[in-house]
C-alpha positions as a printed NumPy array, in Angstrom:
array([[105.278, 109.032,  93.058],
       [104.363, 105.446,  91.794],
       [104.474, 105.432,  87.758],
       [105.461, 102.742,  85.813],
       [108.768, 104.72 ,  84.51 ],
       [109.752, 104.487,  88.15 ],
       [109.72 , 101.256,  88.663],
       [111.302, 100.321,  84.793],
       [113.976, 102.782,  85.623],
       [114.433, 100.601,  88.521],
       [114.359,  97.598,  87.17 ],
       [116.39 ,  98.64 ,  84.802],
       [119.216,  99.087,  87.545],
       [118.849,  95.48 ,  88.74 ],
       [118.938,  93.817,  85.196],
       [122.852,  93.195,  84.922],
       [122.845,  91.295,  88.094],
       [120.308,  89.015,  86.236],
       [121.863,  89.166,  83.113],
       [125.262,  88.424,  84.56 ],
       [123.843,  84.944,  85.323],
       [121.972,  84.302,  81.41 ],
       [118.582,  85.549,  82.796],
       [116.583,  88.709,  82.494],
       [113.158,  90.141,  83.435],
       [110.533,  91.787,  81.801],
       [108.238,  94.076,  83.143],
       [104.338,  93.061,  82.903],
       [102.314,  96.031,  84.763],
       [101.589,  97.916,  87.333],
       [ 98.608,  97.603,  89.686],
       [ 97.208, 100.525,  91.15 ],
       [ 97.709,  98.942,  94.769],
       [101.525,  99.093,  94.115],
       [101.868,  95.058,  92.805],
       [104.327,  94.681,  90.438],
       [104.192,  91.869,  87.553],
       [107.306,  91.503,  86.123],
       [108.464,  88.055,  83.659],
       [111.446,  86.337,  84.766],
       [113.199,  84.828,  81.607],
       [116.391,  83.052,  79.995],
       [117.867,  80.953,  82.837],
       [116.099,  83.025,  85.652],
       [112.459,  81.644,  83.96 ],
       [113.408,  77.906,  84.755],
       [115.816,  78.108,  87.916],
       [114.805,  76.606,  90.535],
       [115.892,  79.577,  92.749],
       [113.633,  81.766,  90.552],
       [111.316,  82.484,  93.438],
       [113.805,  83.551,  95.778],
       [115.093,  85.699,  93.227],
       [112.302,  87.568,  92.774],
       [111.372,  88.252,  96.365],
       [114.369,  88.505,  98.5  ],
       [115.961,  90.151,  95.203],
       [113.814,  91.785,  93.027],
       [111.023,  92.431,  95.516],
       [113.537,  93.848,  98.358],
       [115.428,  96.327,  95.74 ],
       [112.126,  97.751,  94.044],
       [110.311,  98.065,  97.594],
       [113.945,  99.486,  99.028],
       [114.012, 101.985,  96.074],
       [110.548, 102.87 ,  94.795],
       [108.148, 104.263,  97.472],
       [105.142, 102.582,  97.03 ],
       [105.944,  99.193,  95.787],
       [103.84 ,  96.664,  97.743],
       [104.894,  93.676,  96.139],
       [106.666,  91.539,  93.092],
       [104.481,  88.955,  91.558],
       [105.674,  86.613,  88.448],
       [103.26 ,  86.985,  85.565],
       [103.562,  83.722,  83.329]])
């Protein structure tokens, strides 16, 4: 089932990789059409590779791993 714990816990799993390179994201909400809105921040928030991050990273994993994920969207 689609709850917000499941896709923190999630997150939560894909945070080091972030981390590892001085960034980090923060999750936003959760729509009930399975959109995700997440915050990228430290160096993720200005790299320019920020949007690749999110989708072919980010989006792929929690999609991947959470059944009903539909998409990641960056909430500034």
């Amino acid at each position: 089932m689609l709850t917000e714990d499941t896709v923190k816990e999630a997150l939560g799993r894909i945070r080091p990789q972030l981390q590892a390179d001085g960034g980090d994201l923060e999750f936003v909400s959760l729509e009930p059409d399975g959109k995700v809105y997440v915050k990228l921040t430290g160096a993720c928030g200005s790299c320019p590779m920020a949007t690749m991050t999110l989708k072919q990273g980010v989006e792929r994993f929690l999609k991947d791993t959470v059944p009903g994920v539909t998409e990641v969207v960056q909430a500034f």
